[in-house]
KELUM-708711 format. One record per atom (N, C-alpha, C): residue number from 0; atom name; x, y, z; residue in one letter; chain. Coordinates in steps of 0.1 Angstrom, whole numbers, padded with zeros to 4 digits. Each point is the difference from the previous one (the first is absolute). Last residue first. Layout:
BEGIN
REC   i at    xx    yy    zz aa ch
REC NUM CA     X     Y     Z  A  A
...
REM end
This chain:
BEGIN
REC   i at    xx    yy    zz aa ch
REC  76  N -0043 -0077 -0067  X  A
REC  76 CA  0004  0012 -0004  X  A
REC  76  C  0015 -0001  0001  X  A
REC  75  N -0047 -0035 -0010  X  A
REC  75 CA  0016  0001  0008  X  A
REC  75  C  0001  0015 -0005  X  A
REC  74  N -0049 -0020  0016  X  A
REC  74 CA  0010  0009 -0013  X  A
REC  74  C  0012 -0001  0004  X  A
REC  73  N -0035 -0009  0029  X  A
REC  73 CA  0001 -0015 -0010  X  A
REC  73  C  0008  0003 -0012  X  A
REC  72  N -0006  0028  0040  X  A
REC  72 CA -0016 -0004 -0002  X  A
REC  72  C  0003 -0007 -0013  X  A
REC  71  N  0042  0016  0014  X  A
REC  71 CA -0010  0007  0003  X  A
REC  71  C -0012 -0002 -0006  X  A
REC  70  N  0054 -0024  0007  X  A
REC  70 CA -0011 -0001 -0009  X  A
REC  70  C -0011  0009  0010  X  A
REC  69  N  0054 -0006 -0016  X  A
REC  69 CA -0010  0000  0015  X  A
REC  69  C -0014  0005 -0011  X  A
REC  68  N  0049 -0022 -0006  X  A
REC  68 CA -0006  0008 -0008  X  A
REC  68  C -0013  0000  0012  X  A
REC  67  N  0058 -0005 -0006  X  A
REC  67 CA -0010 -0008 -0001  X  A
REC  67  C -0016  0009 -0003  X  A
REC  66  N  0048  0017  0014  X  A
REC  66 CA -0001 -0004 -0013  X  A
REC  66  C -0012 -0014 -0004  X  A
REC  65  N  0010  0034  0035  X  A
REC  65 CA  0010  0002 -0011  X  A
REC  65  C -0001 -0006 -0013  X  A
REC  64  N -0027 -0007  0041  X  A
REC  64 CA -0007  0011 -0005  X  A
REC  64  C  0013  0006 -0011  X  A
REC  63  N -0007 -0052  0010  X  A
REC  63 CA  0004  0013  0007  X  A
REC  63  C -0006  0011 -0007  X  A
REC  62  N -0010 -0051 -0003  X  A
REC  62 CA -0009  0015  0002  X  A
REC  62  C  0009  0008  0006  X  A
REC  61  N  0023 -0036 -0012  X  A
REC  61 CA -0009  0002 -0014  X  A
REC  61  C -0008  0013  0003  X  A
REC  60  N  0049 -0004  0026  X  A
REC  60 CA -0011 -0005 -0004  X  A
REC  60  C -0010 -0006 -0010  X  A
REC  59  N  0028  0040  0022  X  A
REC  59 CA  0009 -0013 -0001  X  A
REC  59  C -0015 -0008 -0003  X  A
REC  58  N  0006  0046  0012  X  A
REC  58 CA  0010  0002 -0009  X  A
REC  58  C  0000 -0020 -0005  X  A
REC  57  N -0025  0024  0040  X  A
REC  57 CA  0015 -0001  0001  X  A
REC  57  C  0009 -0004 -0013  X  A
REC  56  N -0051  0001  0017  X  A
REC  56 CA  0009  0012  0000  X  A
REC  56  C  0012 -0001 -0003  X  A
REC  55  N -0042 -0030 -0005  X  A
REC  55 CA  0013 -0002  0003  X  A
REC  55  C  0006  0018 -0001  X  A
REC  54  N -0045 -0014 -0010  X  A
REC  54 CA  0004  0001  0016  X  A
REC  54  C  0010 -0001  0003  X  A
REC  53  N -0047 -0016 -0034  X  A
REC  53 CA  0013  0003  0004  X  A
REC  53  C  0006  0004  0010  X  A
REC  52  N -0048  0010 -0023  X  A
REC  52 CA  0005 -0010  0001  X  A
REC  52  C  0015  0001  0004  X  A
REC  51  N -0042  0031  0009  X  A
REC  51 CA  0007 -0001 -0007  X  A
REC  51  C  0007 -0010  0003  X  A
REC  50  N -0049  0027 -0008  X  A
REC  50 CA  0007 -0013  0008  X  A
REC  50  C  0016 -0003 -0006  X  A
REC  49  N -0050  0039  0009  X  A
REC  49 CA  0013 -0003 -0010  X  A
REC  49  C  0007 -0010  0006  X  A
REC  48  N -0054  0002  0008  X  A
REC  48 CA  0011  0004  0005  X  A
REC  48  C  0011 -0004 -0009  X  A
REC  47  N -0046  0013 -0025  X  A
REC  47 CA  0004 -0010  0009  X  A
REC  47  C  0013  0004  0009  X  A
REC  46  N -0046  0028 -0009  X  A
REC  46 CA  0013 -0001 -0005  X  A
REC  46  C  0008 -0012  0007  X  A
REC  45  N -0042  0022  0008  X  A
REC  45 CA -0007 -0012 -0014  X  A
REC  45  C  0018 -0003 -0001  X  A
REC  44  N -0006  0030  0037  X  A
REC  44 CA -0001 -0009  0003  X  A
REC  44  C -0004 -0011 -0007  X  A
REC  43  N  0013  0047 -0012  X  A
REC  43 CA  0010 -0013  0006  X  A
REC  43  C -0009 -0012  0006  X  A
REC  42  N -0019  0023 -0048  X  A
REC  42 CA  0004  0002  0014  X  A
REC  42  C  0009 -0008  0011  X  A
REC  41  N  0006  0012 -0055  X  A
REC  41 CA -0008 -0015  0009  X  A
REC  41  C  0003  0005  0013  X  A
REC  40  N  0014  0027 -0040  X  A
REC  40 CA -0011 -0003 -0001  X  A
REC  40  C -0010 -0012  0012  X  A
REC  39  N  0047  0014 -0008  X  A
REC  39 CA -0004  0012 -0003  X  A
REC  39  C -0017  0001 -0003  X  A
REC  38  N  0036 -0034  0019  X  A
REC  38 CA -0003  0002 -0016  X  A
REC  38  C -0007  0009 -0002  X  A
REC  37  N  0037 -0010  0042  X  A
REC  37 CA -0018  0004 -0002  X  A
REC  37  C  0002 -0005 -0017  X  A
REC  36  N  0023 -0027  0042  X  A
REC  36 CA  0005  0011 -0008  X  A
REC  36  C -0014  0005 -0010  X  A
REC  35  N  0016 -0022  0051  X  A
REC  35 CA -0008  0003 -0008  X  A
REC  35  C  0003  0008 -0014  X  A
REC  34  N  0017 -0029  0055  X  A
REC  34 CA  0003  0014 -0009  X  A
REC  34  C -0010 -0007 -0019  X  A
REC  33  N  0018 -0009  0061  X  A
REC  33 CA -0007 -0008 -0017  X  A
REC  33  C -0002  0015 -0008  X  A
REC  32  N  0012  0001  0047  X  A
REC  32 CA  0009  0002 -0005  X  A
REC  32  C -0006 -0011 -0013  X  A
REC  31  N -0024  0011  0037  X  A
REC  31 CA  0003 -0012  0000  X  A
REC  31  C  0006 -0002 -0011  X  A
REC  30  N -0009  0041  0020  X  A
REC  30 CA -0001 -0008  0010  X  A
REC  30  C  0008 -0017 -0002  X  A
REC  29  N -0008  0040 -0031  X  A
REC  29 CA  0015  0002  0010  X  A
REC  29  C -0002 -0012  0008  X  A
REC  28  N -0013  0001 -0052  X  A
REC  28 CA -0004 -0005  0015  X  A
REC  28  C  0004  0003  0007  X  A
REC  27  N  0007  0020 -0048  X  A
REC  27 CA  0002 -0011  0013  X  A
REC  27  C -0006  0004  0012  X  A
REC  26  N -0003  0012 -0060  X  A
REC  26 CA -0005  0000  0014  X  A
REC  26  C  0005 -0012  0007  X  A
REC  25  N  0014  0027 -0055  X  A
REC  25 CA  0001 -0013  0015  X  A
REC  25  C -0009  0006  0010  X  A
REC  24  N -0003  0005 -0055  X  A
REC  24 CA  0004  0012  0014  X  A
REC  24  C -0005 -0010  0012  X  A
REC  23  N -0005 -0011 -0049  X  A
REC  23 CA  0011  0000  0002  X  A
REC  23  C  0005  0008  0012  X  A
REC  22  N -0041  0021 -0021  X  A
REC  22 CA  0006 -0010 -0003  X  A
REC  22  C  0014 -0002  0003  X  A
REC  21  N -0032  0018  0037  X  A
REC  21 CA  0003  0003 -0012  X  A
REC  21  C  0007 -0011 -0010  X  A
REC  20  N -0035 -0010  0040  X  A
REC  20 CA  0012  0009  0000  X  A
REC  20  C  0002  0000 -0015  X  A
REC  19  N -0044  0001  0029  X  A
REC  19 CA  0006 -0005 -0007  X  A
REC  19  C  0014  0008 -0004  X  A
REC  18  N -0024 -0015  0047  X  A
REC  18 CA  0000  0011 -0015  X  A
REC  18  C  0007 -0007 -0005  X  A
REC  17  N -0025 -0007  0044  X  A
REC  17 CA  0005 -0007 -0010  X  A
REC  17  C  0000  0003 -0010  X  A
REC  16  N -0006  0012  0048  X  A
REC  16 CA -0002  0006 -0010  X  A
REC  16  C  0001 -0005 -0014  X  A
REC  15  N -0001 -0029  0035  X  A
REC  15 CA -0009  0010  0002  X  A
REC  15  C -0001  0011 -0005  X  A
REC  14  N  0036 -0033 -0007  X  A
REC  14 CA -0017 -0006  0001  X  A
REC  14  C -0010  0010 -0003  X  A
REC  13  N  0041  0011  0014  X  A
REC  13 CA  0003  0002 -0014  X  A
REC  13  C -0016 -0009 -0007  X  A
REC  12  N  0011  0008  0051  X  A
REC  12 CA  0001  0013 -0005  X  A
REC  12  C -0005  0002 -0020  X  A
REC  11  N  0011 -0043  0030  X  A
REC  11 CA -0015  0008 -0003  X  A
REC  11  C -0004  0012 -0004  X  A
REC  10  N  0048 -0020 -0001  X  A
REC  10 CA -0011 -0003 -0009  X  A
REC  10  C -0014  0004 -0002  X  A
REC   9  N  0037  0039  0012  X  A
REC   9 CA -0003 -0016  0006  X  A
REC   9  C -0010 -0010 -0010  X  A
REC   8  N  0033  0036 -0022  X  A
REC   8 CA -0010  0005  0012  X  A
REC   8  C  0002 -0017  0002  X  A
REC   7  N  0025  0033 -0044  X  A
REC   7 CA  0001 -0016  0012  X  A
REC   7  C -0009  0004  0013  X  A
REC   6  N  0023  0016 -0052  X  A
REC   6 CA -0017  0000  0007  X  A
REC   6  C  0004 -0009  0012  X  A
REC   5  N  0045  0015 -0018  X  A
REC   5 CA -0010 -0012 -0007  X  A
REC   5  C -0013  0007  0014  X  A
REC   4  N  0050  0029 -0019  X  A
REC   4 CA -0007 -0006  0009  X  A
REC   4  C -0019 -0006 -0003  X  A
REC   3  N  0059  0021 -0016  X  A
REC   3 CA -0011 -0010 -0001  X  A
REC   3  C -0012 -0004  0007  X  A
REC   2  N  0042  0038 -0002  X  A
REC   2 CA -0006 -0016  0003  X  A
REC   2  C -0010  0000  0001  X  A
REC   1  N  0039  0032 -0030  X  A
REC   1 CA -0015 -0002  0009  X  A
REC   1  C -0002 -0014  0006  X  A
REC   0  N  0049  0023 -0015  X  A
REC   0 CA -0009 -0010 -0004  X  A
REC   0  C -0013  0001  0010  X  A
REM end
């Protein structure tokens, strides 16, 4: 299996160059661990930050990640 690996520099780093990412193609923050996902058309700094709701890891809950629902910029997935 290949792994995976996401665009990630510092924020000023992502400021200051501020590209645009692909569609659906994540950027993090190493510094301040917030993270970005592109549309293939809006540079990062027109891009809002991804936000996620929830937090129960353990299987028990409403927001577990087993069986409740976590939300990224106002969408359940």
């Amino acid at each position: 299996m290949a792994d995976i690996q996401h665009k990630r520099t510092t924020k000023t780093s992502w400021t200051s160059l501020n590209p645009t990412l692909a569609d659906g193609e994540l950027g993090v923050e190493t510094d301040t661990k917030m993270f970005k996902f592109g549309d293939g058309v809006t540079p990062w700094n027109s891009l809002a930050y991804a936000a996620a709701s929830g937090g129960n890891v353990d299987g028990g809950g409403p927001d577990s990640i087993y069986g409740g629902t976590t939300t990224i910029d106002g969408g359940g997935i």
